[in-house]
N, C-alpha and C positions, 0 to 999 in steps of 0.2 A: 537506376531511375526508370520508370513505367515511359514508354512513348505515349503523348495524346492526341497523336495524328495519325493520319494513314501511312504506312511504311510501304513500298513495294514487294518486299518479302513475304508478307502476312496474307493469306488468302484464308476464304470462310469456306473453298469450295474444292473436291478432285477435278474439277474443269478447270481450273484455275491454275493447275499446276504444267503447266507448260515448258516448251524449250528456253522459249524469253526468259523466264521465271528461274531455270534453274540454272542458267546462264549465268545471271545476277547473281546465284550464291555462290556458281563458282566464283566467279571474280572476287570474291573477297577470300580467295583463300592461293589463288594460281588464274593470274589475270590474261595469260597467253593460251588459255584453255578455252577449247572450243565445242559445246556441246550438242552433239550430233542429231540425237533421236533421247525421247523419255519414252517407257511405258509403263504403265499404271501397271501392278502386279495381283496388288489385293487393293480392296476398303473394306474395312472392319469398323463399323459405328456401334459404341459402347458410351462410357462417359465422354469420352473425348471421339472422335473419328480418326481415325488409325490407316495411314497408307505406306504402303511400299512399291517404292520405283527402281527400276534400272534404269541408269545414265549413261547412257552412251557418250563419250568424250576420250580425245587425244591426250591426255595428259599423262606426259612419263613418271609423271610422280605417284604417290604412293596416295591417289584421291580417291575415294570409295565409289563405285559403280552403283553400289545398291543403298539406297536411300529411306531412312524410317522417319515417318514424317506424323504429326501430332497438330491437329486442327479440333478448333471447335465443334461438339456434337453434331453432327444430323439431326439428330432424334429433338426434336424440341424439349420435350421430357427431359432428356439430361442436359442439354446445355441450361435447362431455366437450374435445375441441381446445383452444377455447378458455378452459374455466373456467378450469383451473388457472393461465395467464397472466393472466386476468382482463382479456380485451382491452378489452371492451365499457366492464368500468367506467374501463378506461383512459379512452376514447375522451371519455366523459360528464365526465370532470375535465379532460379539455382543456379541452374547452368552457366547463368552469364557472370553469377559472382562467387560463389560455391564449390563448383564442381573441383574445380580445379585441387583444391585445399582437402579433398574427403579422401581418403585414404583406401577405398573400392575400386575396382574395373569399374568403369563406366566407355559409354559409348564415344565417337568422338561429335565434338558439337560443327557442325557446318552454319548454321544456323539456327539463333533463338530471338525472335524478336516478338512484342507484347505493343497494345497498342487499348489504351482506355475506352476508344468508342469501338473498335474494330478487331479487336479480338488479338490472339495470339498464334503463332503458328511455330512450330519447333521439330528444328531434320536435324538428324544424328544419321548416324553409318548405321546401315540392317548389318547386327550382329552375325546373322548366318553368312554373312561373308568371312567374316574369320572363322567358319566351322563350329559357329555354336549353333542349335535350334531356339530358335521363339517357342516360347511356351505360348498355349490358350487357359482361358480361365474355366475350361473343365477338364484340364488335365489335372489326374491322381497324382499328389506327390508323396513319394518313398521317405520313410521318417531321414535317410541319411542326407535328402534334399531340403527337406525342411530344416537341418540341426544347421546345415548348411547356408541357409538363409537368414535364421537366428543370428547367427555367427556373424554373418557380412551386416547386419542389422545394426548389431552389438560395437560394430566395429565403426560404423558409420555415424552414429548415434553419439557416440565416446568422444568422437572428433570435435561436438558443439558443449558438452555435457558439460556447465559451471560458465558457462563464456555468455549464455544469452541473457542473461540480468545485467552483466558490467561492462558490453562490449558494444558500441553503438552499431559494427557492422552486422551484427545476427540482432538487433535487436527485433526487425521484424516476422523471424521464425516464431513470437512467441507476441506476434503486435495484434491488433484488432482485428484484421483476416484470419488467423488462425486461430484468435478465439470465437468469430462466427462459423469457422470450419466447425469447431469443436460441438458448438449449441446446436448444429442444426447435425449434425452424427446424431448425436444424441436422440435431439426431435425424431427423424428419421429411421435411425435405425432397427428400432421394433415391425413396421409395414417392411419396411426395404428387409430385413432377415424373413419376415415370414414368407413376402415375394419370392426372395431367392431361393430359398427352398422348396415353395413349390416348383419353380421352374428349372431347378438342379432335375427335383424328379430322384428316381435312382442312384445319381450321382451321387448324392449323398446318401450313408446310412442312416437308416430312421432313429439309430437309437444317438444318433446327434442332434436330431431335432431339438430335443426338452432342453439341454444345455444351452445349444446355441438362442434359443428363444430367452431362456436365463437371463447371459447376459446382453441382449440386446435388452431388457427390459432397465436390469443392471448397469448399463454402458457409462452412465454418468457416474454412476459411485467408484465402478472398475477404474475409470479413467483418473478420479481423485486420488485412490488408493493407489495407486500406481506412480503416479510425481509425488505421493507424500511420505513413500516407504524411503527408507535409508538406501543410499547409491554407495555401493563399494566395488570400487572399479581399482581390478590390478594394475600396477605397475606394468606389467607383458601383456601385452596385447595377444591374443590367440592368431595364429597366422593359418585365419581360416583359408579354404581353397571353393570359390563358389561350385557347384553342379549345376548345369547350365542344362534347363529343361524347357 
């Protein structure tokens, strides 16, 4: 269930993310832990705003120092994108009901909390502490990373497939937020494709242009063809191995 008040946890801002602040998340996780120093490492503003901190704290347990943290947009541009589907708080109730059940690596959840007037804010452990690297969204991927991501896709996917029509707990993966996600892709996605392409620039090969315009134009018929083709799903599950780029 969505919060409709202000949470302590929930900030709209990297000023906001303080000792006080990360204090509180530890405590709910190792309450005799004492957090020393934070520093702010990156901010990255895209759909969402994207920070990484280091935490300094005592704790002989196995608590994460480096912190990946998931706030509402900066950019006004994308948070107006996003509000209305309400991606973010999507993202924060997976986690709080979901995660657990998917059958992927995932991060570990420190904190996910969502909040109807004041937004949503969501820390997980910075992967590269366990020795994996963060990808950026103009990095090249190698076809054996993407078959790779297919895979964990496939595998993630599998986990909901025939359960959200009869099952009232997933019923909202496929509830009225996620069909205004869908209409406004849709709407969207031929300006937003052609955008990105120009400001790929070089990063993309020109000769993906005309395709990828295609199906942005397509997205809505892609999208029906796609739930209304026949699903045959093995018995084995592939034991993919993600490539962590």
């Amino acid at each position: 269930m969505p919060l409709f008040f202000s949470h302590p946890l929930i900030v709209r801002h990297p000023d906001q993310l303080t000792i006080e602040w990360a204090q509180q998340v530890v405590n709910q996780h190792a309450n005799k832990t004492i957090v020393e120093e934070i520093t702010v490492n990156s901010v990255d503003i895209g759909t969402t705003t994207r920070i990484r901190l280091t935490v300094d704290h005592n704790s002989p347990e196995k608590l994460p120092h480096l912190w990946f943290i998931k706030i509402p947009s900066l950019s006004w541009r994308a948070r107006a994108i996003t509000a209305l589907p309400r991606l973010l708080h999507t993202e924060t109730r997976f986690y709080n009901e979901l995660a657990e059940t998917t059958p992927t690596k995932k991060p570990i959840i420190l904190s996910a909390k969502s909040s109807f007037a004041k937004g949503s804010t969501l820390v997980l452990n910075d992967i590269t502490e366990e020795g994996a690297i963060a990808g950026l969204a103009s990095d090249t991927l190698t076809v054996k990373q993407v078959q790779s991501i297919i895979g964990l896709l496939a595998c993630l996917h599998s986990q909901f497939w025939g359960k959200t029509d009869n099952n009232s707990q997933y019923a909202w993966l496929t509830g009225p937020v996620r069909k205004l996600e869908d209409n406004l892709g849709s709407a969207l996605a031929l300006p937003l494709m052609k955008r990105g392409i120009n400001k790929a620039g070089e990063l993309i090969s020109d000769k993906l242009h005309i395709p990828a315009i295609k199906y942005a134009r397509q997205r809505r018929k892609v999208m029906h063809f796609l739930a209304q083709a026949p699903h045959n799903r093995s018995s084995q599950l592939p034991s993919w191995q993600p490539v962590l780029a």
